[in-house]
SEBAKOL-615562 format. One record per residue (C-alpha): residue number from 1; residue in one letter; x negated, z, y negated. Coordinates in steps of 0.02 Angstrom, whole numbers. Each point is the difference from the previous one (the first is absolute). Example, Ala and Ser with C-alpha at 12.3 -4.5 7.8 and 13.67 -1.06 7.14 Angstrom:
<rs>
<r seq="1" type="a" X="-615" Z="390" Y="225"/>
<r seq="2" type="s" X="-69" Z="-33" Y="-172"/>
</rs>
This chain:
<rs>
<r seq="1" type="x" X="-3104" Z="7647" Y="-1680"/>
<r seq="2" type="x" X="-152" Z="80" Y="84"/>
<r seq="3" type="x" X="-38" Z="-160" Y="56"/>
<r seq="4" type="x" X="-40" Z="-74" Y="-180"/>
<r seq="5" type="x" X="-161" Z="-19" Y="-71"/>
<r seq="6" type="x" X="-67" Z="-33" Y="-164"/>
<r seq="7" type="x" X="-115" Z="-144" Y="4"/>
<r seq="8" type="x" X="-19" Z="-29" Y="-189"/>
<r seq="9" type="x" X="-172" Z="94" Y="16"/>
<r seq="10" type="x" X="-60" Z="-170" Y="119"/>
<r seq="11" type="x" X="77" Z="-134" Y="-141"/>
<r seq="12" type="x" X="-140" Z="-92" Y="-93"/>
<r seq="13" type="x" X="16" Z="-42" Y="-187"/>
<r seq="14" type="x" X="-44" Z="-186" Y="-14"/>
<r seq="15" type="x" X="-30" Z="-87" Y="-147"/>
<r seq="16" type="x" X="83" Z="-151" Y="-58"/>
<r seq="17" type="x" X="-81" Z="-154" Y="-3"/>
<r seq="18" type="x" X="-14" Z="-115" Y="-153"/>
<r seq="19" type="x" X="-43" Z="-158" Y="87"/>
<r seq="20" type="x" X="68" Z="-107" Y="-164"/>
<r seq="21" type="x" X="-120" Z="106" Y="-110"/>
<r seq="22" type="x" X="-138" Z="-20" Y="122"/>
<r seq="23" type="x" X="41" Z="-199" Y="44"/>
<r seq="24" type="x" X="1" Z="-25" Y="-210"/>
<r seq="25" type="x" X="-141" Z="100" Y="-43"/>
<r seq="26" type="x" X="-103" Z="-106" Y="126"/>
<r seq="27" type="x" X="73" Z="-165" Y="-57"/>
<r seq="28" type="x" X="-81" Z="80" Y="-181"/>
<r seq="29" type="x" X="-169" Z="31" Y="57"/>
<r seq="30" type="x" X="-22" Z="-149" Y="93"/>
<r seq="31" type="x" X="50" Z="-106" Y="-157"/>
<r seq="32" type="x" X="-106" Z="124" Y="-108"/>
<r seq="33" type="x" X="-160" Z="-32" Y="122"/>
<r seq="34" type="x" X="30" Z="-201" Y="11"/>
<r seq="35" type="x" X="5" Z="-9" Y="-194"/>
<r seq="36" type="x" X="-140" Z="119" Y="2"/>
<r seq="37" type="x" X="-99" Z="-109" Y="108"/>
<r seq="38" type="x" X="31" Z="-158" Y="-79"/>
<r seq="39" type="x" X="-50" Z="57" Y="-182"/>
<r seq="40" type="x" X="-157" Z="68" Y="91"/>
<r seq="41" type="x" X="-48" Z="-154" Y="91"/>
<r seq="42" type="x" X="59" Z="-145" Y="-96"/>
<r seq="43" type="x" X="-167" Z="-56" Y="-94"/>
<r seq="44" type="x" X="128" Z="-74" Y="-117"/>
<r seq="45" type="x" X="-11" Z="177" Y="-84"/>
<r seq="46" type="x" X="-185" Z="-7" Y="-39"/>
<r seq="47" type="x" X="-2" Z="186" Y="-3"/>
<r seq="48" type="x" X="-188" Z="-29" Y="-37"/>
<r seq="49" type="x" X="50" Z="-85" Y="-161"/>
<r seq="50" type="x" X="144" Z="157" Y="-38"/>
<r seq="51" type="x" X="-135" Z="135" Y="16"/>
<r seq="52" type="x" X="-140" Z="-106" Y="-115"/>
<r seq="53" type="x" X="133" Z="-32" Y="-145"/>
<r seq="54" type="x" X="96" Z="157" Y="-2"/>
<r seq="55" type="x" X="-123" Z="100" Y="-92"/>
<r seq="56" type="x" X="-69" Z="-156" Y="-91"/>
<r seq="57" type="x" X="-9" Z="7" Y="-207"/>
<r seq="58" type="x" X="124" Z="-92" Y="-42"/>
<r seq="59" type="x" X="137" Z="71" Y="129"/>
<r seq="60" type="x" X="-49" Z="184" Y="-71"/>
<r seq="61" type="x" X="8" Z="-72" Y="-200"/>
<r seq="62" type="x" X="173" Z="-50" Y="82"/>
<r seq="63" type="x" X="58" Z="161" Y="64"/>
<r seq="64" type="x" X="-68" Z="103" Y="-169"/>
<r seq="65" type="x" X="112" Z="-129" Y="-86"/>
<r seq="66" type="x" X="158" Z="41" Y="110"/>
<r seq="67" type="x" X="-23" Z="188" Y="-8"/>
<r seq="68" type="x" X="-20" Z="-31" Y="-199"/>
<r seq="69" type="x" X="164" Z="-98" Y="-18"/>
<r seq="70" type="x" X="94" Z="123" Y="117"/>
<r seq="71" type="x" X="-53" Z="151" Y="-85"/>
<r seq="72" type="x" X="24" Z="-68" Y="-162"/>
<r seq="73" type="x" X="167" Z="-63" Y="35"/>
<r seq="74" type="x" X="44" Z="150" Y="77"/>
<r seq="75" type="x" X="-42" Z="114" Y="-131"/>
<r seq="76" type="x" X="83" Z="-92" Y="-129"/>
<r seq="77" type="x" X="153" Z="-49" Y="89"/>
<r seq="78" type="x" X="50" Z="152" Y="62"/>
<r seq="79" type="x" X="-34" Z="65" Y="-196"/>
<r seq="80" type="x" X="104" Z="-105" Y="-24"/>
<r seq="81" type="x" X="128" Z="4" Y="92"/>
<r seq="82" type="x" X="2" Z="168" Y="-23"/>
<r seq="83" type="x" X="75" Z="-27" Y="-186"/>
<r seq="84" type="x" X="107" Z="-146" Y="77"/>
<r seq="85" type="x" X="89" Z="125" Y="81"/>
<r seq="86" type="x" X="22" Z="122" Y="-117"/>
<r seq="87" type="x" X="68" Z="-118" Y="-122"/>
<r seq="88" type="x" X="122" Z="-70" Y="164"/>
<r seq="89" type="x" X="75" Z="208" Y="6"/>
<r seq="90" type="x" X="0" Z="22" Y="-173"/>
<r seq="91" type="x" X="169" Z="10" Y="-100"/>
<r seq="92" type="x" X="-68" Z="-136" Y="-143"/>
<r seq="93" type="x" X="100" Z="-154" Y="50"/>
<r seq="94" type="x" X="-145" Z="-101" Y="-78"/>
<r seq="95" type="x" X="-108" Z="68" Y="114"/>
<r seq="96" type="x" X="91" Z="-17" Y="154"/>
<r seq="97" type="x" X="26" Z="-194" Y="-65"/>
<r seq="98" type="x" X="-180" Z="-24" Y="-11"/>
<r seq="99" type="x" X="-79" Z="87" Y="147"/>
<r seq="100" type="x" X="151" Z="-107" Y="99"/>
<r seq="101" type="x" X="-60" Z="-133" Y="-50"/>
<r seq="102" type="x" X="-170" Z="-6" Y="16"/>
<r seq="103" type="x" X="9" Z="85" Y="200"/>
<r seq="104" type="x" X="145" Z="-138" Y="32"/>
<r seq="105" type="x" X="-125" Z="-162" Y="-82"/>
<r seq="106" type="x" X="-164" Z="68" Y="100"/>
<r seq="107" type="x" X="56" Z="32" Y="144"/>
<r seq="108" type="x" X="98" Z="-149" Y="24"/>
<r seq="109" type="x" X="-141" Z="-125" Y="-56"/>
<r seq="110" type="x" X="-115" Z="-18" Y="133"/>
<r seq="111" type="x" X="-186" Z="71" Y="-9"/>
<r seq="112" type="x" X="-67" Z="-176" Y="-11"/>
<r seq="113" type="x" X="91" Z="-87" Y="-134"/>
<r seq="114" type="x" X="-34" Z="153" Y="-104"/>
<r seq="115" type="x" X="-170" Z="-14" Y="18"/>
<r seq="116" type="x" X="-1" Z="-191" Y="-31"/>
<r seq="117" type="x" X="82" Z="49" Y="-168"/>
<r seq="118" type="x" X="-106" Z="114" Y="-72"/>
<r seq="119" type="x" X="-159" Z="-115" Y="50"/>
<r seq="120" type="x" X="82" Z="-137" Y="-86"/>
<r seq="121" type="x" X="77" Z="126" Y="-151"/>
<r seq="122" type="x" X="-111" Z="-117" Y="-133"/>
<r seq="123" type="x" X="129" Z="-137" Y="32"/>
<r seq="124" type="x" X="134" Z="106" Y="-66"/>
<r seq="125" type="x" X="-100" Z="115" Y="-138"/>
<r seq="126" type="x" X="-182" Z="-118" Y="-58"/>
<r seq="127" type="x" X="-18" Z="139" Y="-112"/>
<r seq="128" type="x" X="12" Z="203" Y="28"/>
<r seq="129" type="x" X="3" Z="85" Y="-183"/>
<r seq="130" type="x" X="51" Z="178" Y="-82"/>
<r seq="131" type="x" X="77" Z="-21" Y="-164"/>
<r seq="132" type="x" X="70" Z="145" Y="-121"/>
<r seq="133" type="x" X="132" Z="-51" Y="-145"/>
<r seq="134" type="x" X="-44" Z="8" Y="-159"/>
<r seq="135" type="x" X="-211" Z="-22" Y="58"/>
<r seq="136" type="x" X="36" Z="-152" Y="123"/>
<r seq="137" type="x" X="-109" Z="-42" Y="161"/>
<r seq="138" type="x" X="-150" Z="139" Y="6"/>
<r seq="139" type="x" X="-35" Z="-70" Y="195"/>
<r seq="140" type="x" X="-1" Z="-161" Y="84"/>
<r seq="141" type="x" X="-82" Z="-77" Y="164"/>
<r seq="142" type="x" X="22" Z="-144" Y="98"/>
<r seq="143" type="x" X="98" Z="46" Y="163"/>
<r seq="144" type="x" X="-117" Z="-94" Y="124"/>
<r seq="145" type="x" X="-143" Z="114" Y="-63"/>
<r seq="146" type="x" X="114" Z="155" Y="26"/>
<r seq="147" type="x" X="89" Z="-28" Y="165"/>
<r seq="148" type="x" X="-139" Z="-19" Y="125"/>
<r seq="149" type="x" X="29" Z="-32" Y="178"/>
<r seq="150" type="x" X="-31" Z="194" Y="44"/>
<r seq="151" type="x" X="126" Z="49" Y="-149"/>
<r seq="152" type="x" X="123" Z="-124" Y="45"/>
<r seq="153" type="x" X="3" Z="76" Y="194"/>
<r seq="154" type="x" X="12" Z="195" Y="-60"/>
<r seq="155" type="x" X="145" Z="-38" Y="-124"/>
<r seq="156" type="x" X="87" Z="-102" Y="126"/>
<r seq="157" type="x" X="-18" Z="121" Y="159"/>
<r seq="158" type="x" X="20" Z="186" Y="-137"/>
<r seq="159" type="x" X="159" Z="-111" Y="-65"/>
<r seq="160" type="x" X="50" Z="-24" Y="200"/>
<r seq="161" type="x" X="-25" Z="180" Y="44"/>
<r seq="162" type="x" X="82" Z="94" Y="-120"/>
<r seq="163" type="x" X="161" Z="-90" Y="39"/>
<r seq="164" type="x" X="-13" Z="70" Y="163"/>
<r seq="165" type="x" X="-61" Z="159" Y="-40"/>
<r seq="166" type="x" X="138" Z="34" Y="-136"/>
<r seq="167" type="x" X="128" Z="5" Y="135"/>
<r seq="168" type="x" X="-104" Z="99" Y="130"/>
<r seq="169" type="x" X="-25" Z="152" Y="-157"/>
<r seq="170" type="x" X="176" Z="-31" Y="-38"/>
<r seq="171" type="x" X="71" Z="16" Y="174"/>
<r seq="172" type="x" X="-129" Z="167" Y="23"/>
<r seq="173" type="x" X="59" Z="97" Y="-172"/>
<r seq="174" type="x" X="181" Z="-39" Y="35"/>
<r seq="175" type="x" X="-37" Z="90" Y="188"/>
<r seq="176" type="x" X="-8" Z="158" Y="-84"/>
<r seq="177" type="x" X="132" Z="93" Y="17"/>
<r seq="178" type="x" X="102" Z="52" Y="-184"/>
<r seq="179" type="x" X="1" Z="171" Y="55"/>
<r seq="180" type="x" X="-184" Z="8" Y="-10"/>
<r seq="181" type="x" X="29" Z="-56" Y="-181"/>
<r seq="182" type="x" X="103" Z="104" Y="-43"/>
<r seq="183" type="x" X="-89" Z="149" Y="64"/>
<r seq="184" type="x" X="-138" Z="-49" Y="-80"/>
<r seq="185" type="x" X="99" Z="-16" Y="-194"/>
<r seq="186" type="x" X="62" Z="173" Y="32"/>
<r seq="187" type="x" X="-183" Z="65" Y="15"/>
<r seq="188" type="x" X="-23" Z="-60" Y="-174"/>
<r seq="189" type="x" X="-116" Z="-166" Y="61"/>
<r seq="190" type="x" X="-14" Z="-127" Y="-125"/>
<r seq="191" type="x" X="22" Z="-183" Y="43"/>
<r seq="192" type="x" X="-177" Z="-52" Y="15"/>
<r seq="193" type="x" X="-33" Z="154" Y="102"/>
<r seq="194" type="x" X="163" Z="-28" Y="122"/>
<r seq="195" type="x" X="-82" Z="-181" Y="41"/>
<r seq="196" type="x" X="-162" Z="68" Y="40"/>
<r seq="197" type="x" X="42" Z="156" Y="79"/>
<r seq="198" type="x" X="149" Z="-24" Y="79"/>
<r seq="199" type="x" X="45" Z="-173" Y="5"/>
<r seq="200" type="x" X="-166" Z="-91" Y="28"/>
<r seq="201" type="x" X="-64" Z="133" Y="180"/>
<r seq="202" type="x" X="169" Z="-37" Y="89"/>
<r seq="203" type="x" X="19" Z="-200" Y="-42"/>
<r seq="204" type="x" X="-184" Z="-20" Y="65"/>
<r seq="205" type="x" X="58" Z="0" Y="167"/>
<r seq="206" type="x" X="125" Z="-111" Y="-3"/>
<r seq="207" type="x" X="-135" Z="-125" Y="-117"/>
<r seq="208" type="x" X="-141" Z="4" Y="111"/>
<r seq="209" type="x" X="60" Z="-84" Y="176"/>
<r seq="210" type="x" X="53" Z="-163" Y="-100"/>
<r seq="211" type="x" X="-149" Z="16" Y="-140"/>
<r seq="212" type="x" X="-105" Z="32" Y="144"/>
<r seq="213" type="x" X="75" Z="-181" Y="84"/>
<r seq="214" type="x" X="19" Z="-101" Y="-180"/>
<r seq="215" type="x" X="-202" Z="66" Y="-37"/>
<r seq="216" type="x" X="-66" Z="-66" Y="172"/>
<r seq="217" type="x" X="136" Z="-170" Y="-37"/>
<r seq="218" type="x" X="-93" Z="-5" Y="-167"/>
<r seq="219" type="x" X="-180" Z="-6" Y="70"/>
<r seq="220" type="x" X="53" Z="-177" Y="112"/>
<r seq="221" type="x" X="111" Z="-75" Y="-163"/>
<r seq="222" type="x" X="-175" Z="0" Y="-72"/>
<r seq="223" type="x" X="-53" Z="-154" Y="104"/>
<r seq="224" type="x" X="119" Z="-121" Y="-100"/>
<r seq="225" type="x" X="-153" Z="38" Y="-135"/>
<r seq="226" type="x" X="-89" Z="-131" Y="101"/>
<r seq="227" type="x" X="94" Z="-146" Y="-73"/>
<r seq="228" type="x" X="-67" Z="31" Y="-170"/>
<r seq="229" type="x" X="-166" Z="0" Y="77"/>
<r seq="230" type="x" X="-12" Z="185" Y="-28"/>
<r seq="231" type="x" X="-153" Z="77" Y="112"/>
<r seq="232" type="x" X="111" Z="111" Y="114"/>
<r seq="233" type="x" X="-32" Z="21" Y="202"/>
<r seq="234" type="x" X="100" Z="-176" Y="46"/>
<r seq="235" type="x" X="-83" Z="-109" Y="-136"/>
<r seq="236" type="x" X="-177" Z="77" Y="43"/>
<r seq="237" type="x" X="31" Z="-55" Y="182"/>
<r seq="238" type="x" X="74" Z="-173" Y="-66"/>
<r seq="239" type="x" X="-133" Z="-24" Y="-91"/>
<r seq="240" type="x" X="-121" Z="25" Y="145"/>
<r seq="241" type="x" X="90" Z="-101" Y="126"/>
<r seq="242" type="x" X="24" Z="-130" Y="-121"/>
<r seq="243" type="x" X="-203" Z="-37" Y="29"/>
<r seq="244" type="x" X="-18" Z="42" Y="170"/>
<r seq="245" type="x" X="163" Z="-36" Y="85"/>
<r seq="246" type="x" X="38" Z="119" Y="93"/>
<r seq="247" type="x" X="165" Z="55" Y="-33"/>
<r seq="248" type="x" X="62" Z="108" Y="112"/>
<r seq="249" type="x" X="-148" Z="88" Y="13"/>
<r seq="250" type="x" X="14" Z="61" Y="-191"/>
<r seq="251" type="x" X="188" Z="23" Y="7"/>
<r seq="252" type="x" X="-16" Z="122" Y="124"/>
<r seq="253" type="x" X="-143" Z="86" Y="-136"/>
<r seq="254" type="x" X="124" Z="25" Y="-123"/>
<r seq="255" type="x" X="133" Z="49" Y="129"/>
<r seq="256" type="x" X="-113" Z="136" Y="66"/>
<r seq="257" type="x" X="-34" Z="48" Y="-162"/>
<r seq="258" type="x" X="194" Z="3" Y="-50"/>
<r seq="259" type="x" X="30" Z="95" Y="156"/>
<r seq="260" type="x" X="-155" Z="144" Y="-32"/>
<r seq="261" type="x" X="56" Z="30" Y="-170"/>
<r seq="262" type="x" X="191" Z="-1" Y="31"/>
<r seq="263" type="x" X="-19" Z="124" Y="151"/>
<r seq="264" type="x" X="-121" Z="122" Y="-117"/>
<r seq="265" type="x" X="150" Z="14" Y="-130"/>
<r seq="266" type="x" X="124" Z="42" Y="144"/>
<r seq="267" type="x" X="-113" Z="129" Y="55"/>
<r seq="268" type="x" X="-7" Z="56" Y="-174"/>
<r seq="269" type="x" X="196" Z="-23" Y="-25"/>
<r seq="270" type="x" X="24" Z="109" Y="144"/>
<r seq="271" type="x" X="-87" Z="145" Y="-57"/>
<r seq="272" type="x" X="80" Z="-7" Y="-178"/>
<r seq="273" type="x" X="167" Z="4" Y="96"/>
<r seq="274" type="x" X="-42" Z="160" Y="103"/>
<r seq="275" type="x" X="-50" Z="77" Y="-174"/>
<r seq="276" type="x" X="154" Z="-13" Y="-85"/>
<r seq="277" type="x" X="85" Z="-4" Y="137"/>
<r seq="278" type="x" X="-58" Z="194" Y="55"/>
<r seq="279" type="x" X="128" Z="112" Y="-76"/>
<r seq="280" type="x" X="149" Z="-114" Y="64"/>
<r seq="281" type="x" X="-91" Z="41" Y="187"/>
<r seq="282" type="x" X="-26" Z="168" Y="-25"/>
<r seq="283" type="x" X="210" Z="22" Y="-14"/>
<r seq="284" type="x" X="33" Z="-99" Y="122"/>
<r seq="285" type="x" X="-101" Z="115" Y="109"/>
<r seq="286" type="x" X="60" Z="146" Y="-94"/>
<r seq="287" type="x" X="207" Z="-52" Y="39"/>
<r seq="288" type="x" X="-59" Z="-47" Y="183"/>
<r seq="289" type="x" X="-73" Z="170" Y="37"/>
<r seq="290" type="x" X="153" Z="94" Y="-92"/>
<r seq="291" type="x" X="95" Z="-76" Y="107"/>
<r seq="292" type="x" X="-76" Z="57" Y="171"/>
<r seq="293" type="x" X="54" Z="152" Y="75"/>
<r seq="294" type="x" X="-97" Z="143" Y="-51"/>
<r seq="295" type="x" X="-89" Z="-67" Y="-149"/>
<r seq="296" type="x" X="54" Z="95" Y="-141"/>
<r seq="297" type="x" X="-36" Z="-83" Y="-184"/>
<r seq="298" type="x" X="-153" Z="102" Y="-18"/>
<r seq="299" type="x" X="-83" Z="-37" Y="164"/>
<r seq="300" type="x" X="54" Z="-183" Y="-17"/>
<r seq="301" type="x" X="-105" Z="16" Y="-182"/>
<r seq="302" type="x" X="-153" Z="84" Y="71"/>
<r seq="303" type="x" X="-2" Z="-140" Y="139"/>
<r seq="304" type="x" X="11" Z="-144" Y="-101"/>
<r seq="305" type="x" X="-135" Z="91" Y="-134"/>
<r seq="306" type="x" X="-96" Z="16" Y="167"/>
<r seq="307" type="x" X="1" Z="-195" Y="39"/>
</rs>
């Protein structure tokens, strides 16, 4: 026994080596740098072409145009949608019926046809008029002077969203828990004020992350516009390869474009995610620390207070 040594003082921790992640993450970057190169040396790509047209007139009246429609469309659909699902959780079977309806016909006609339909609703209605019994028809126009091309886009794509959006508020309100409801009855709360001070905070977070996606999916639906002849960013850049012909060059305008404006309202969705996401952080830090040796309930409060 006095012959034994402990050598575990001379062993040598060695890391393991990850020569699949290394041989795959090169096989990556080469691919990455080939495509890279090509884009940047193909003159096919008239980059020269790119940079002249992407601030051009036209392309900008295009991308006011596509911020209008999305903001518009937005706006209203999520309005609403808003009452869609309301009417979906109510107890009125009419209701139900009707906001059933409407999210089931919407959602399952595609963007397109829609839009076809209400640029063509003259065909169906020559006439728009208001008309009270008894006093008869105190308004009339004709329908082709009503429904322009820009009115015909924002009731197709407002229509289109607040399908969606009906079922993203639904699916949010129902995440609240019915204990929160009924906490908030036995404090007295009246309906309207349960919704909007109990109901509406928590269901935010579970809105946003899909709101978030179906705004920035909104933004590119808005290039189906074009085939009405609509001024958005694709027909601005049609219209200018049309005369010069150079189409790729112009495509890849409006795909820049698409690609700057999407990756500003992702920035912007994360940020409105963090904010209503806070509290639900702050106990998930809170349980963590409780349940560390040590950390009472009030030290784990005055370190998460702390940051």
């Amino acid at each position: 026994m006095s012959d034994f040594h402990d050598h575990t003082g001379d062993l040598k921790i060695v890391g393991k080596r990850y020569y699949g992640r290394w041989l795959s993450a090169l096989v990556v970057l080469l691919c990455v740098v080939a495509m890279a190169n090509s884009m940047i040396n193909n003159p096919r790509f008239e980059w020269s072409v790119i940079a002249e047209n992407f601030t051009g007139e036209s392309i900008l009246q295009g991308v006011l145009m596509t911020l209008q429609l999305t903001a518009i469309s937005v706006v209203l659909g999520f309005a609403f949608g808003t009452v869609l699902a309301l009417m979906r959780l109510s107890s009125n079977p009419v209701l139900v019926g009707v906001s059933w309806f409407y999210t089931w016909f919407f959602r399952g006609v595609p963007m397109l046809v829609q839009l076809f339909l209400w640029y063509n609703i003259a065909a169906l209605y020559p006439t728009i008029a208001l008309s009270i019994p008894g006093l008869g028809e105190i308004w009339s126009t004709q329908s082709n002077a009503l429904v322009s091309p820009f009115s015909a886009a924002v009731i197709a794509l407002v229509m289109h969203q607040s399908a969606y959006a009906a079922e993203i508020v639904r699916a949010g309100i129902q995440s609240v828990g019915n204990g929160q409801l009924e906490a908030a009855r036995a404090l007295g709360y009246r309906p309207s004020q349960i919704f909007r001070h109990t109901v509406l905070p928590q269901a935010m977070r579970a809105i946003m992350p899909p709101a978030g996606n179906e705004i920035i999916g909104q933004l590119k639906t808005t290039a189906v516009v074009s085939v009405i002849s609509l001024q958005d960013v694709l027909f601005s850049a049609q219209i200018i390869y049309q005369r010069t012909y150079e189409v790729i060059p112009l495509l890849l305008v409006a795909t820049l474009w698409y690609l700057l404006m999407t990756s500003v309202l992702s920035v912007g969705q994360f940020y409105v995610e963090r904010y209503f996401g806070r509290g639900v952080t702050r106990r998930e830090k809170r349980s963590l620390l409780k349940s560390l040796p040590g950390f009472s309930a009030a030290k784990a409060e005055r370190s998460v207070s702390n940051g």
